[in-house]
N, C-alpha and C positions, 0 to 999 in steps of 0.2 A: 470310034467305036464306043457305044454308051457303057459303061461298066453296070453289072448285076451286083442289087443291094444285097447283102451275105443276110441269111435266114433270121440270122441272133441280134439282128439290127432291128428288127420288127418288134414290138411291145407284143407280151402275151395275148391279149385282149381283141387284139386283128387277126393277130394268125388264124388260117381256117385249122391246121394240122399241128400234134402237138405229140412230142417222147414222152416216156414215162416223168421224168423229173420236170419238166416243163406244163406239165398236166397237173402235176402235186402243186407245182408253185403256183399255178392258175387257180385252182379250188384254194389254195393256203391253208392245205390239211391232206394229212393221208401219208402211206412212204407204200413203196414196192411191193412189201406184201397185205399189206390194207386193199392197194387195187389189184393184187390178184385173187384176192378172196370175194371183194366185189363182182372180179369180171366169173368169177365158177362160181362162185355159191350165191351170189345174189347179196340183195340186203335186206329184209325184213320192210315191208310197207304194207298198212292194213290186212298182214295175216298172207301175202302173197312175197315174195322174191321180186327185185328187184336190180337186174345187170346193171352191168358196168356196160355199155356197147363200146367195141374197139377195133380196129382192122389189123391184120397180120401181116406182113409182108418178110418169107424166110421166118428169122426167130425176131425180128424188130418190131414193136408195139406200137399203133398209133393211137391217137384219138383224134374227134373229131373235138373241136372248142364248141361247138354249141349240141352234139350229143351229153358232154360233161354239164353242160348248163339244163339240161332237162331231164339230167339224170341229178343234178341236184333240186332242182321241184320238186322232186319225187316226196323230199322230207322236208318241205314247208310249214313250218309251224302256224304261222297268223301274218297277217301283210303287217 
């Protein structure tokens, strides 16, 4: 019987899915109430709001690792 690799074995970077503190370590910024102000109030981008997108499952928070990557474009300064 092949054994299943444990979740935490995975580098952030692959993962499709991501908790709150594993989300923060991804971006390398932000703590729990930083991303609950993103995910309700938004964040300021040319004069419009701008979510966090997140899934809910019961009270457990996901993200997606490349929703967090397009939600950080959002505030690209210059390549």
């Amino acid at each position: 019987m092949q054994k299943r690799q444990h979740n935490n074995d995975i580098p952030l970077d692959k993962k499709t899915w991501l908790n709150m503190s594993q989300a923060i370590a991804y971006l390398g910024f932000g703590s729990k109430n930083t991303f609950q102000n993103w995910r309700e109030e938004g964040v300021k981008s040319n004069g419009r709001p701008i979510f966090l997108p997140y899934h809910k499952i019961g009270k457990i928070i996901f993200y997606k690792r490349t929703d967090l990557d397009k939600f950080a474009e959002h505030f690209k300064v210059a390549e």
